[in-house]
Chimera marker file (.cmm) of the C-alpha trace (Angstrom):
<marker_set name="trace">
<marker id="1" x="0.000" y="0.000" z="0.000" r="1" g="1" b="0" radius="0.5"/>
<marker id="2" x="2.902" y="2.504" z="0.413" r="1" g="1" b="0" radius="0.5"/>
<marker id="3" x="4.630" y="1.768" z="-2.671" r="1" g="1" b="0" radius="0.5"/>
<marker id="4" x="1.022" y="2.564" z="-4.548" r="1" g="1" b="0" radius="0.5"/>
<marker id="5" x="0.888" y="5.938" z="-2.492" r="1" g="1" b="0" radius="0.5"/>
<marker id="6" x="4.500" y="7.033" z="-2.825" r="1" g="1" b="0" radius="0.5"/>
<marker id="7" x="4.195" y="5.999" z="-6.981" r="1" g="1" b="0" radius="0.5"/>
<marker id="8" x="0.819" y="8.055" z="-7.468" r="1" g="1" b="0" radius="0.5"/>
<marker id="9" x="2.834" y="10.984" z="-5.625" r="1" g="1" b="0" radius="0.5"/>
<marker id="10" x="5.530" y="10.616" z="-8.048" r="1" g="1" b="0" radius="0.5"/>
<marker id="11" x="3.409" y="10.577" z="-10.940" r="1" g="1" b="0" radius="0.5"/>
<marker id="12" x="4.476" y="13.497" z="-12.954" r="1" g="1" b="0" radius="0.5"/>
<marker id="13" x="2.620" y="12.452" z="-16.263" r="1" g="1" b="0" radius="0.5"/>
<marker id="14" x="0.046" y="15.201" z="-15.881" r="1" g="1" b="0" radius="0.5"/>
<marker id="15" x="-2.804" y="16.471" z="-13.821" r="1" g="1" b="0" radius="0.5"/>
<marker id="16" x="-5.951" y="15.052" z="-14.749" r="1" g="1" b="0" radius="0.5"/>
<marker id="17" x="-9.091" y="16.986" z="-14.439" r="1" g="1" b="0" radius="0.5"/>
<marker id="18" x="-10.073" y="15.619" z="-10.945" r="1" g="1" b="0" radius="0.5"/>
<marker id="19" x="-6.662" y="17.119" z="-9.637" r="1" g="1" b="0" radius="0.5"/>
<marker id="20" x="-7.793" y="20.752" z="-11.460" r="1" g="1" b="0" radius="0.5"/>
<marker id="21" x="-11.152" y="20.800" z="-9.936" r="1" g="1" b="0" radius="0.5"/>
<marker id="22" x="-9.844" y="20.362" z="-6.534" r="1" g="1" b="0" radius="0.5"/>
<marker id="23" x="-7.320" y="23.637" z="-7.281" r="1" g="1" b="0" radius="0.5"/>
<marker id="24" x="-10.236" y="25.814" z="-8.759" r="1" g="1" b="0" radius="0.5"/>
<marker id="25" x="-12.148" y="24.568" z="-5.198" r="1" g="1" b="0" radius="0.5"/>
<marker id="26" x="-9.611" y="25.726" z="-2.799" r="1" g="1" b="0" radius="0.5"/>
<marker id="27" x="-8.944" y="28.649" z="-4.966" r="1" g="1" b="0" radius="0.5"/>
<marker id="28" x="-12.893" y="29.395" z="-4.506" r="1" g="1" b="0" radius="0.5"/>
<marker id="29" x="-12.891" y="28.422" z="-1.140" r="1" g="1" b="0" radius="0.5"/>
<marker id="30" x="-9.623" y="31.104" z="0.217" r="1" g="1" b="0" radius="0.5"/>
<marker id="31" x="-11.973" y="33.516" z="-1.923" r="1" g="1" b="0" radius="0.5"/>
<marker id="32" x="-14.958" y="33.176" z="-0.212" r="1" g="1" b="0" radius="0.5"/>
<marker id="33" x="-12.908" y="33.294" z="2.987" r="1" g="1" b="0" radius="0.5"/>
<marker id="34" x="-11.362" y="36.170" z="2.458" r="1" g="1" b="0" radius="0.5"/>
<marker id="35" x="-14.126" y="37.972" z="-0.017" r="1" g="1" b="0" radius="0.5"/>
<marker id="36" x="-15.040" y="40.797" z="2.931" r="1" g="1" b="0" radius="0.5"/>
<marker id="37" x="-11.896" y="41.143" z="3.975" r="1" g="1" b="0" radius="0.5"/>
<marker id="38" x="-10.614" y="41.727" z="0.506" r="1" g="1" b="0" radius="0.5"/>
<marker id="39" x="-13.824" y="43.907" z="-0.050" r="1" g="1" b="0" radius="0.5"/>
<marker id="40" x="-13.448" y="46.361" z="2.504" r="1" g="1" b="0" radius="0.5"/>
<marker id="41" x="-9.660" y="47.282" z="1.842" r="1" g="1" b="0" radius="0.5"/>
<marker id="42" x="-10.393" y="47.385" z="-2.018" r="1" g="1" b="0" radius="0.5"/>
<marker id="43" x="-13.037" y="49.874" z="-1.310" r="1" g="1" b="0" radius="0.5"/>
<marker id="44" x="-10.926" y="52.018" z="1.165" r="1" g="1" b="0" radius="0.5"/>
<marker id="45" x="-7.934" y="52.023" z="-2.057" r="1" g="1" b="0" radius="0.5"/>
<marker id="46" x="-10.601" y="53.032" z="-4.304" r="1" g="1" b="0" radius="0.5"/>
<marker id="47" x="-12.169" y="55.502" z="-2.273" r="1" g="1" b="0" radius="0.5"/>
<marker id="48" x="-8.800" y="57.439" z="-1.310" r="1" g="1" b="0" radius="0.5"/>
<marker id="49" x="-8.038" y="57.005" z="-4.989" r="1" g="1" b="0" radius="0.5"/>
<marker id="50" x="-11.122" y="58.887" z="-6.247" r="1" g="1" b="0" radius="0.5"/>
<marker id="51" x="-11.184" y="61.583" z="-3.256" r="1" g="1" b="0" radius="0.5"/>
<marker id="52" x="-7.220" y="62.303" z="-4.194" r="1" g="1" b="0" radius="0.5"/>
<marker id="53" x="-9.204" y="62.897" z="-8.015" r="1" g="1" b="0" radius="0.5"/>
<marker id="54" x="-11.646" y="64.934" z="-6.660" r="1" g="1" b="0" radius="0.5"/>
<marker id="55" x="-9.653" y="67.283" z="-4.414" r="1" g="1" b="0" radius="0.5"/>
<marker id="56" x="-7.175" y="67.955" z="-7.731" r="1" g="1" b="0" radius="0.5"/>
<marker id="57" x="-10.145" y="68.777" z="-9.611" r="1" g="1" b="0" radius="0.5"/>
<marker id="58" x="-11.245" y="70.802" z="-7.353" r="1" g="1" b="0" radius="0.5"/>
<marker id="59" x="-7.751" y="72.449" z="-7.201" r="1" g="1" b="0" radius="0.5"/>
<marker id="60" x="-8.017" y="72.410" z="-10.732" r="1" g="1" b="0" radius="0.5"/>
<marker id="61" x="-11.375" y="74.773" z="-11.315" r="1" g="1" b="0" radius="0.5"/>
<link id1="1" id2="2" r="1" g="1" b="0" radius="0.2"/>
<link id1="2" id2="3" r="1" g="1" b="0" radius="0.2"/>
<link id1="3" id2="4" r="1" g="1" b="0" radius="0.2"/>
<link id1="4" id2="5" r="1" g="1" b="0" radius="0.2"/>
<link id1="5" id2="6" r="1" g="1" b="0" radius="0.2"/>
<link id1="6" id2="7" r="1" g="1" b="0" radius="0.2"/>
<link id1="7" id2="8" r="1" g="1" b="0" radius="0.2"/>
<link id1="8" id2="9" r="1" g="1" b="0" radius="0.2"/>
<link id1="9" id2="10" r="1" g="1" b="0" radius="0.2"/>
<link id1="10" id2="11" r="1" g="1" b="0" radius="0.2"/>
<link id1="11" id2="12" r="1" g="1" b="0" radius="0.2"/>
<link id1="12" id2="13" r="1" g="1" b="0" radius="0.2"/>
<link id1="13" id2="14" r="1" g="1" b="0" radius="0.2"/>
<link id1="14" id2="15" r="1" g="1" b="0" radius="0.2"/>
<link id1="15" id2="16" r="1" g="1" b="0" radius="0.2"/>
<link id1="16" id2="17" r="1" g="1" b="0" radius="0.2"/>
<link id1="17" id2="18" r="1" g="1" b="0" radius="0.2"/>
<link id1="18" id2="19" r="1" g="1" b="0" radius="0.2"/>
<link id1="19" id2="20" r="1" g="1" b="0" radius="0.2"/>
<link id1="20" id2="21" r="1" g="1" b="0" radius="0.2"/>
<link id1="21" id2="22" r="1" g="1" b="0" radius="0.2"/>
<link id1="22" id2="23" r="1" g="1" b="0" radius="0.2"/>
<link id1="23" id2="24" r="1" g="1" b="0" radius="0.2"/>
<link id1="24" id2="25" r="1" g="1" b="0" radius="0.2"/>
<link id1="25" id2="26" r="1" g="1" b="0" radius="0.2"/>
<link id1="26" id2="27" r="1" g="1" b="0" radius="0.2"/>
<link id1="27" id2="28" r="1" g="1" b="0" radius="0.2"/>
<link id1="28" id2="29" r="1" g="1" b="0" radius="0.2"/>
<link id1="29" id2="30" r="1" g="1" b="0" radius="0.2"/>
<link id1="30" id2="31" r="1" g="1" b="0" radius="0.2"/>
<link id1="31" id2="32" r="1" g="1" b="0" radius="0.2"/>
<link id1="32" id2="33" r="1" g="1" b="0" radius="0.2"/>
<link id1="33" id2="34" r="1" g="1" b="0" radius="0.2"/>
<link id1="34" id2="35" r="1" g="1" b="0" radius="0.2"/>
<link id1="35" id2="36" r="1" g="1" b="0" radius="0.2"/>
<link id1="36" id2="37" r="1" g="1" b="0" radius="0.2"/>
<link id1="37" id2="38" r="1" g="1" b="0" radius="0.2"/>
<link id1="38" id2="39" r="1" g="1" b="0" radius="0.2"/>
<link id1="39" id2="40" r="1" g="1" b="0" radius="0.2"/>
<link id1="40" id2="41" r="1" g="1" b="0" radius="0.2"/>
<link id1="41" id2="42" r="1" g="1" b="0" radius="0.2"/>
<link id1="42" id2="43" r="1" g="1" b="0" radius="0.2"/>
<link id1="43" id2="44" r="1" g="1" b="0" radius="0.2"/>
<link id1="44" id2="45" r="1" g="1" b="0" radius="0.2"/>
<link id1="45" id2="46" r="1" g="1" b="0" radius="0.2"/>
<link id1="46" id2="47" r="1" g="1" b="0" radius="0.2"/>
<link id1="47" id2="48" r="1" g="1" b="0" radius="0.2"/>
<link id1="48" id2="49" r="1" g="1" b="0" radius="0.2"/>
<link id1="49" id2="50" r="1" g="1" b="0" radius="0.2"/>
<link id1="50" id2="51" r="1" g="1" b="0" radius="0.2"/>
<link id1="51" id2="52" r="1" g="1" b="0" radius="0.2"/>
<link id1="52" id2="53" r="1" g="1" b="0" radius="0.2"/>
<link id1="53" id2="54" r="1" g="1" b="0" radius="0.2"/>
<link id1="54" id2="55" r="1" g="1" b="0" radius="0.2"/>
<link id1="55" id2="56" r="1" g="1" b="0" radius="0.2"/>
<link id1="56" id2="57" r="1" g="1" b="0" radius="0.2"/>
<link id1="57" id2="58" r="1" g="1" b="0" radius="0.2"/>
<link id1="58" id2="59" r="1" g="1" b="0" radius="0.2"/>
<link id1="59" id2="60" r="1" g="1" b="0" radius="0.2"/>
<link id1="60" id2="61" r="1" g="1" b="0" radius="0.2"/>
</marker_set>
């Protein structure tokens, strides 16, 4: 049983789909997670972005 377990580990012939699925699930899954977290700093960037705009436009008229 360990030889079977150590050979399928040292397969390098390819991923098969099963093995890609399981990536695009944990991928999904950290963004889930993390999805508010992610959220609320992407929204403070933006907003400091678009007030920095607005106050040289201001500056501007």
């Amino acid at each position: 049983m360990k030889s079977l377990v150590l050979a399928y580990i040292k397969d390098e012939d390819g991923q098969t789909s099963t093995e890609y699925i399981l990536l695009v699930a944990v991928v999904a899954i950290i963004v889930f997670k993390f999805k508010d977290v992610a959220e609320t700093k992407l929204m403070g960037i933006i907003n400091k972005v678009f007030d920095r705009a607005g106050s040289l436009v201001d500056q501007m008229q």
